[in-house]
One Martini backbone bead per residue (centre of mass of N, CA, C, O) as a GRO file, in nm:
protein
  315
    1UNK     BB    1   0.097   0.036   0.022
    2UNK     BB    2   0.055   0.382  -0.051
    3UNK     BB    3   0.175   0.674   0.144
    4UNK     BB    4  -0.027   0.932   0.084
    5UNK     BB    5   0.122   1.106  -0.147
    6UNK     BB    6   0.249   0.892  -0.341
    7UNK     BB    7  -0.056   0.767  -0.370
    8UNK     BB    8  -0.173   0.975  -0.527
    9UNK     BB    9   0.056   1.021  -0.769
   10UNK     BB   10   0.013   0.773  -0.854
   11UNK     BB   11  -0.329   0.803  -0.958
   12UNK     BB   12  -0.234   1.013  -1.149
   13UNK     BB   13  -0.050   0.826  -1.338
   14UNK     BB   14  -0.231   0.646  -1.400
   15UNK     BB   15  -0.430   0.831  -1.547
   16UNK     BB   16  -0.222   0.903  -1.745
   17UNK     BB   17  -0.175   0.607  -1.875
   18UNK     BB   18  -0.432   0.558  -1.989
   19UNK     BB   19  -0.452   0.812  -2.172
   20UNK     BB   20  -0.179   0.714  -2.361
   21UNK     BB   21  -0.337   0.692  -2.653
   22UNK     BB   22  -0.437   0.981  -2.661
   23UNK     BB   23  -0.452   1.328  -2.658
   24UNK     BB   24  -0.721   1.363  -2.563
   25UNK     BB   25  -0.700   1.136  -2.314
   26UNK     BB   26  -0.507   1.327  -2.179
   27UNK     BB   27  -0.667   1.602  -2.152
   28UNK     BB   28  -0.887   1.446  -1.948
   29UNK     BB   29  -0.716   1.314  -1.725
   30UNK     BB   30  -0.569   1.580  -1.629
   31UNK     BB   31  -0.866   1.685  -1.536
   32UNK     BB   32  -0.875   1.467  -1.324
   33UNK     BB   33  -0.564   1.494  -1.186
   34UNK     BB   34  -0.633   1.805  -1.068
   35UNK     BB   35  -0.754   1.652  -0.823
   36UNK     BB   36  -0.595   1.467  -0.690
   37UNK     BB   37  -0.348   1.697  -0.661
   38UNK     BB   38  -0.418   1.822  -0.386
   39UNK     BB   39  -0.197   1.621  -0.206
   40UNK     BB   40   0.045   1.786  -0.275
   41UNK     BB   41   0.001   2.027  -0.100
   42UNK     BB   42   0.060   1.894   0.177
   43UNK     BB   43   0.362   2.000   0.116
   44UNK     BB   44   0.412   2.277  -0.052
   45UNK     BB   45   0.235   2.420   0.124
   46UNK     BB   46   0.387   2.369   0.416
   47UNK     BB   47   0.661   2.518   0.276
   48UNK     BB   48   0.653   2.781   0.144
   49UNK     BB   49   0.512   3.003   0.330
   50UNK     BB   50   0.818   3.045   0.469
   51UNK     BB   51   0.925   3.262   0.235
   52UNK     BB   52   0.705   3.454   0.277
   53UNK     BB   53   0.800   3.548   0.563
   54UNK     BB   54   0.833   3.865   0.626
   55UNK     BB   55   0.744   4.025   0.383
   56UNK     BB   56   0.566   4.245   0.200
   57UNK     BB   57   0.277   4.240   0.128
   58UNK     BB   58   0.360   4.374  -0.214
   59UNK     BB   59   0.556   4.100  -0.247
   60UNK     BB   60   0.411   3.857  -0.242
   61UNK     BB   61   0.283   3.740  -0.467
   62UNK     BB   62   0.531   3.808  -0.662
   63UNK     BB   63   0.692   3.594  -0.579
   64UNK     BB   64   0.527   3.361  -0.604
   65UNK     BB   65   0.538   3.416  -0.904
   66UNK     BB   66   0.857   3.367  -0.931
   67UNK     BB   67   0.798   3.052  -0.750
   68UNK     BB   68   0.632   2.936  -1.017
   69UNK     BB   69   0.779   2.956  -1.229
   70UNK     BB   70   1.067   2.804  -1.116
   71UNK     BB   71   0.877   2.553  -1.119
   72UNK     BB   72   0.838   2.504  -1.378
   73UNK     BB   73   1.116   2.525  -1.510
   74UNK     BB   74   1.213   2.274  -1.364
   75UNK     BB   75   0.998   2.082  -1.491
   76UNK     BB   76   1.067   2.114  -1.785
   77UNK     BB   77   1.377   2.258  -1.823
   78UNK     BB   78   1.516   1.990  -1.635
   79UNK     BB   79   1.343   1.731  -1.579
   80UNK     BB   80   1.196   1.624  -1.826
   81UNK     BB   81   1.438   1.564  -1.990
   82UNK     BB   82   1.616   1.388  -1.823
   83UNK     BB   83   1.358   1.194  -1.773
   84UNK     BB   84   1.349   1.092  -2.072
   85UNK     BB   85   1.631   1.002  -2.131
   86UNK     BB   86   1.652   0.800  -1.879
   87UNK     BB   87   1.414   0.601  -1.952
   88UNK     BB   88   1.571   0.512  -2.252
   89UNK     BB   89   1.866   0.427  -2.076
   90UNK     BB   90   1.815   0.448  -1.734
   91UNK     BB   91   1.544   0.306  -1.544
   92UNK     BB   92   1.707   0.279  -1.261
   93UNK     BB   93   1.784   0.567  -1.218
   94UNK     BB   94   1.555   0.692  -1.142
   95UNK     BB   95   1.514   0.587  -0.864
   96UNK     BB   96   1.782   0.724  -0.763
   97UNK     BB   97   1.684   1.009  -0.798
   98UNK     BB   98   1.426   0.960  -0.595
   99UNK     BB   99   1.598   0.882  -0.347
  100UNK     BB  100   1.786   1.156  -0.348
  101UNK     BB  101   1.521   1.329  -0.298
  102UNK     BB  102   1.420   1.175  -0.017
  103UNK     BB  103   1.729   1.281   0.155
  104UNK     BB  104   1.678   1.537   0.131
  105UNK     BB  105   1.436   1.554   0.294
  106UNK     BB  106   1.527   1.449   0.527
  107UNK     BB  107   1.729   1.646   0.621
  108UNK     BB  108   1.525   1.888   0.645
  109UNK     BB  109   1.360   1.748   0.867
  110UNK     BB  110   1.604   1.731   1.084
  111UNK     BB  111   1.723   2.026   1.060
  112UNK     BB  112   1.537   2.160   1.186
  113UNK     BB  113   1.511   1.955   1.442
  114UNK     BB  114   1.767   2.063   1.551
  115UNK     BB  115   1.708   2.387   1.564
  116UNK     BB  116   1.456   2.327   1.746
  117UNK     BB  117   1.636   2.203   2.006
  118UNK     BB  118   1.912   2.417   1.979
  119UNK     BB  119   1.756   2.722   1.987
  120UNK     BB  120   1.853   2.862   1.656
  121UNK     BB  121   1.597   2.920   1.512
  122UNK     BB  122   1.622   3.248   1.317
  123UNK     BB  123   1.518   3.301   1.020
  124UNK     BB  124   1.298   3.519   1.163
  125UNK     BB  125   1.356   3.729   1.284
  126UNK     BB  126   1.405   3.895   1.076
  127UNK     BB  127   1.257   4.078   0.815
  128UNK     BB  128   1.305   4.059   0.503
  129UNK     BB  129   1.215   4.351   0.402
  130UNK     BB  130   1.458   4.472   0.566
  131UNK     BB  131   1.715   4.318   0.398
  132UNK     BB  132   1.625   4.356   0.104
  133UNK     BB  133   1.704   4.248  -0.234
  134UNK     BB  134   1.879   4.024  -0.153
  135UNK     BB  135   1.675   3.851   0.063
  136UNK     BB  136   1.480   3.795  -0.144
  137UNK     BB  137   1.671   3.646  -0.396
  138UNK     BB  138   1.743   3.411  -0.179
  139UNK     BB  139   1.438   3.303  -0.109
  140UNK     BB  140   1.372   3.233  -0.396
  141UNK     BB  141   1.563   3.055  -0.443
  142UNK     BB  142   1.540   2.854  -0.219
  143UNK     BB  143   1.222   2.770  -0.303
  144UNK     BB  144   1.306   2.636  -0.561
  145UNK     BB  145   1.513   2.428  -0.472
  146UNK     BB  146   1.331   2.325  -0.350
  147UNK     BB  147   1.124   2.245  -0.550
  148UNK     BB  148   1.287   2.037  -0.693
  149UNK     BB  149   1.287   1.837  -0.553
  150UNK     BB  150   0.929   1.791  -0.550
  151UNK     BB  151   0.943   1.781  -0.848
  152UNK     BB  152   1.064   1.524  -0.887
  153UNK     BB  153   0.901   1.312  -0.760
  154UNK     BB  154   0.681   1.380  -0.911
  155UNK     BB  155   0.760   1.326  -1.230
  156UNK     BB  156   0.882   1.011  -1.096
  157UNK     BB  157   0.631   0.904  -1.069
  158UNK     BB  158   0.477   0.928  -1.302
  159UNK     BB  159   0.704   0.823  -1.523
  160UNK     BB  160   0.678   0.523  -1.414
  161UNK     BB  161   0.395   0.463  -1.502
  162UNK     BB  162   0.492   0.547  -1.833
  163UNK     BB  163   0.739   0.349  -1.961
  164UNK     BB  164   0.596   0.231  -2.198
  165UNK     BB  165   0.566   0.458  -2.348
  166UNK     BB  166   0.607   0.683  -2.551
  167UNK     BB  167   0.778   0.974  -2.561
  168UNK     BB  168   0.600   1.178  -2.650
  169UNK     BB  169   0.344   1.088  -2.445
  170UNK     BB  170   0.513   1.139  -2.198
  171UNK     BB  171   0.558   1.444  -2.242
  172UNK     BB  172   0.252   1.509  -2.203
  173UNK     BB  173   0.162   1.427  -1.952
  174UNK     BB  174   0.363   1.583  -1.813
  175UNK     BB  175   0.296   1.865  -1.843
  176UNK     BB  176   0.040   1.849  -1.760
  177UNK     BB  177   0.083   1.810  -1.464
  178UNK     BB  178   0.303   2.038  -1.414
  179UNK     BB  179   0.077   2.241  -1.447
  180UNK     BB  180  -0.131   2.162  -1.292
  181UNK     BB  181  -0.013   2.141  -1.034
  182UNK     BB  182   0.122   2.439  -0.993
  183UNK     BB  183  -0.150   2.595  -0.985
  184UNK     BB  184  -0.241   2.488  -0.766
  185UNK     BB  185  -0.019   2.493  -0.515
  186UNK     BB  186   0.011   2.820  -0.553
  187UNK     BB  187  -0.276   2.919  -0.539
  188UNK     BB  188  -0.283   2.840  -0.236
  189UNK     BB  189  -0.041   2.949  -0.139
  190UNK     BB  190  -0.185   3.263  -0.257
  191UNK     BB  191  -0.423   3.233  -0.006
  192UNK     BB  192  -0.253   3.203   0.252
  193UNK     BB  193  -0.101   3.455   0.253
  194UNK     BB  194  -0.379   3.649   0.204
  195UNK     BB  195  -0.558   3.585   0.439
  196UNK     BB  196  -0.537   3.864   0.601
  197UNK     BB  197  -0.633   4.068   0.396
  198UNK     BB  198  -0.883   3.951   0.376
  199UNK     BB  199  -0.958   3.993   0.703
  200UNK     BB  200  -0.931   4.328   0.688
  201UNK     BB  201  -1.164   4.373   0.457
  202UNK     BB  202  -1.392   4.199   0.650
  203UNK     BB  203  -1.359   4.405   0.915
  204UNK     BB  204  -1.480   4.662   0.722
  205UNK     BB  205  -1.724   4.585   0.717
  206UNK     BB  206  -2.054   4.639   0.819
  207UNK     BB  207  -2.090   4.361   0.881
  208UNK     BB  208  -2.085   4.150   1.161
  209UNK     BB  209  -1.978   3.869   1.042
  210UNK     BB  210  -1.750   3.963   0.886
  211UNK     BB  211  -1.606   4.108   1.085
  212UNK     BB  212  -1.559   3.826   1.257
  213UNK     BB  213  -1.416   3.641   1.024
  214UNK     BB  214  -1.195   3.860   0.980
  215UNK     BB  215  -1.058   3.822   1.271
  216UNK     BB  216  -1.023   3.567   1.282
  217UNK     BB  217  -0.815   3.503   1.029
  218UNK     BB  218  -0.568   3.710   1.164
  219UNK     BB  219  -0.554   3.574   1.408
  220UNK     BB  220  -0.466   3.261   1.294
  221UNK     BB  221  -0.250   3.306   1.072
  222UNK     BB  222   0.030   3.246   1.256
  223UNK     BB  223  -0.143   2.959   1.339
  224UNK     BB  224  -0.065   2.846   1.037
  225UNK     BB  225   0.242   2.898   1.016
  226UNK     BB  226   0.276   2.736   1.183
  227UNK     BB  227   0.157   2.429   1.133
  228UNK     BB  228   0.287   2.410   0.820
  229UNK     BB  229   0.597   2.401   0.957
  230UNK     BB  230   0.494   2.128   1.098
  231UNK     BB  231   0.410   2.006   0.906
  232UNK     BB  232   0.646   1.986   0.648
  233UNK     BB  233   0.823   1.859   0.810
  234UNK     BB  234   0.674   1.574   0.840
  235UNK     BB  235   0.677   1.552   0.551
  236UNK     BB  236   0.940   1.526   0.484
  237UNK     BB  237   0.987   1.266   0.659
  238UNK     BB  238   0.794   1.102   0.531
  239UNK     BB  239   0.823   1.111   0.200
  240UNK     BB  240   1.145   1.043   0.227
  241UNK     BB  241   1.086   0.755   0.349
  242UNK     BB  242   0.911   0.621   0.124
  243UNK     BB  243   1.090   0.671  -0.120
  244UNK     BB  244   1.315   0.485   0.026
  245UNK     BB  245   1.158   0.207   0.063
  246UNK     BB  246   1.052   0.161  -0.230
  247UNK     BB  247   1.338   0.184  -0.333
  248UNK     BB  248   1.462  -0.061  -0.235
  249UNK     BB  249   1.250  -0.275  -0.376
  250UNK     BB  250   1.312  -0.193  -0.667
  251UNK     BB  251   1.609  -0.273  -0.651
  252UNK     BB  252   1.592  -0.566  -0.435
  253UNK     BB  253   1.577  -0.487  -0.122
  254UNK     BB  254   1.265  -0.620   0.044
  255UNK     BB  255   1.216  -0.644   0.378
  256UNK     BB  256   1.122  -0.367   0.443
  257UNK     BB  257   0.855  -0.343   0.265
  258UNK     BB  258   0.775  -0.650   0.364
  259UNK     BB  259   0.702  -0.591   0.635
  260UNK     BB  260   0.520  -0.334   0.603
  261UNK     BB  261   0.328  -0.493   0.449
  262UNK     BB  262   0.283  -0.731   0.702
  263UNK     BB  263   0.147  -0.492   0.880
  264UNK     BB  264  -0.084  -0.442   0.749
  265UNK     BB  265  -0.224  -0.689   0.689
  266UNK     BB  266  -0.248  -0.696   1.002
  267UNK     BB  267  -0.490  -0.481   0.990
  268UNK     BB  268  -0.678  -0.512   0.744
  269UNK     BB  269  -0.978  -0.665   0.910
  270UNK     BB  270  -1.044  -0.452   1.069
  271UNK     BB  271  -1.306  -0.315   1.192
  272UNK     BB  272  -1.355  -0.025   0.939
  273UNK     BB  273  -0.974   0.033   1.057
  274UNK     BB  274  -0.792  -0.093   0.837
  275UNK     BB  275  -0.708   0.092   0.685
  276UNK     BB  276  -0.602   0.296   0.856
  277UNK     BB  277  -0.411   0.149   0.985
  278UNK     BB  278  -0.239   0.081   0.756
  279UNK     BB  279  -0.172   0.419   0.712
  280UNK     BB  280  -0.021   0.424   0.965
  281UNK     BB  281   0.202   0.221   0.938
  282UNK     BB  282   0.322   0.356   0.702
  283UNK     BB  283   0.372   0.650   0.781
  284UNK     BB  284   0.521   0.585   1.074
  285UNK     BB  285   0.798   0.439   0.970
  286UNK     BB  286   0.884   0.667   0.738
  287UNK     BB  287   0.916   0.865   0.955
  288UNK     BB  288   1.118   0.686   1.109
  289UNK     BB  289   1.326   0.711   0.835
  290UNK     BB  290   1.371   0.963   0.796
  291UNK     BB  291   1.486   1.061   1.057
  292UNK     BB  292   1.733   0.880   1.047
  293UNK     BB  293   1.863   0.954   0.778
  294UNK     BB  294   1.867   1.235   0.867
  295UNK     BB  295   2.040   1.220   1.085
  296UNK     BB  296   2.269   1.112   0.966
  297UNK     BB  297   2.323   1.368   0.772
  298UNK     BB  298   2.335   1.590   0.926
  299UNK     BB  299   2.602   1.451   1.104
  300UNK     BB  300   2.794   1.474   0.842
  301UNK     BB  301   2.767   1.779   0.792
  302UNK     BB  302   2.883   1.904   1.035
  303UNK     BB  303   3.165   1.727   1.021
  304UNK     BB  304   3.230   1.893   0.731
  305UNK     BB  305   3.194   2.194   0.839
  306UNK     BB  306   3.391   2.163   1.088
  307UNK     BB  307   3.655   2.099   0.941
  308UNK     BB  308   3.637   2.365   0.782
  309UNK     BB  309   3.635   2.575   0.986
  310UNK     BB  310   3.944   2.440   1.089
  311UNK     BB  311   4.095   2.478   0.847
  312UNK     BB  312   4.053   2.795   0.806
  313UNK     BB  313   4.163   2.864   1.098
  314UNK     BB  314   4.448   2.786   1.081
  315UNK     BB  315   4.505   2.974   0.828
   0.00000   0.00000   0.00000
């Protein structure tokens, strides 16, 4: 059983390879395809809005839509090109490179997790707006790499299933879906982000509904990008250890992904929240490897930092 995000995007690619058989049935699949794409909110939106944080309200939108052409541009000019390559000459390095961004993703929600802990975690303590140009085009820039990662995951999970098809029909599909997936994706997260304004403007009305409406909103905005960074940390460590776990069963290494699945098994039959159980077992085990590869990453990655440090300092 595939959990959670993964699970989702699977439906997505599967409804692509059905329709690959005409150009037609590519377009009528991928509007249904931007259904079920909601499910990708759940990482990509809880992840984004702290990029701008801390910017100028009439700075918001237009980064969105910077952070928006370049998560399109990752995804078209950078990911398609290579995956369709790499699909037609070394279909077995895709899984590998899927693997490699969600070990990526597993660092970064375990490196969350370290400077939450040893309480250093300071990255908006100054506002973006105050720190000028410069602090504006490194947080797009950084929104963008992270983007890069989650649209590799995205575009190499649907082009696994659509493997079969002609290179062209791949091509189409994949197109369809990075437009798809983007428009959702930043649309919704230029909605949370713009929450403020909406509630601000609904305080100011006549109606005295709207006025509480609108008060809720801004009193709520705080805590729902406080909740926003712990959900987007949560799907990073769950995210990157399902591709880690689903990753070693298709190179050949079977064991971690077969107890996994023999544990869900075991909980199929329970009456009514079987399916719930099972989706449970398999959420909490990805989280718990993401967490350990994460976090044996983050010690790697400290190791050669302080080496370097130390070299520095020496000369």
């Amino acid at each position: 059983m595939a959990g959670g995000l993964v699970g989702l995007l699977d439906d997505i690619a599967a409804l692509a390879k059905l329709a690959a058989a005409s150009i037609d049935d590519v377009g009528a699949a991928a509007g249904r395809a931007s259904a079920k794409a909601a499910g990708v909110v759940v990482d990509d939106t809880a992840v984004t809005p702290a990029y701008v944080h801390g910017l100028a309200a009439d700075r918001e939108l237009p980064i969105i839509k910077k952070i928006a052409v370049g998560s399109l541009r990752n995804k078209l000019l950078i990911i398609l090109p290579i995956a369709l390559i790499l699909s037609s000459v070394a279909p077995k390095l895709v899984e590998v490179i899927l693997m490699a961004g969600g070990t990526f993703l597993c660092y970064e929600g375990a490196h969350k997790i370290w400077h939450k802990l040893k309480g250093d975690d300071h990255d908006h303590d100054v506002p973006v707006a105050m720190l000028g140009p410069e602090a504006e085009a490194n947080t797009i820039s950084g929104a963008i790499r992270t983007d890069l990662i989650l649209s590799s995951e995205i575009m190499v999970i649907a082009l696994k299933e659509v493997l079969d098809e002609s290179v062209l029909s791949r091509a189409v599909i994949l197109v369809i879906v990075a437009m798809v997936i983007t428009v959702i994706v930043y649309g919704v997260v230029a909605l949370i982000v713009k929450m403020d304004d909406i509630g601000l403007s609904l305080a100011e009305r006549d109606s005295a509904s709207s006025q509480r409406f609108g008060r809720m909103l801004v009193a709520g905005m705080p805590k729902l990008l406080t909740w926003l960074t712990v959900i987007g940390t949560a799907a990073m460590l769950w995210v990157g250890g399902h591709i880690i776990l689903v990753g070693t069963d298709e190179l050949g290494w079977h064991w971690p992904y077969g107890l996994v699945h023999d544990l869900e098994e075991s909980v199929h039959d329970v009456g009514g929240i079987g399916g719930v159980l099972g989706w449970l077992i398999n959420t909490s085990i990805s989280a718990a490897i993401g967490l350990m590869v994460g976090a044996v990453v983050v010690a790697i990655v400290s190791q050669l930092k302080g080496k370097k440090t130390a070299e520095a300092a020496a000369h």
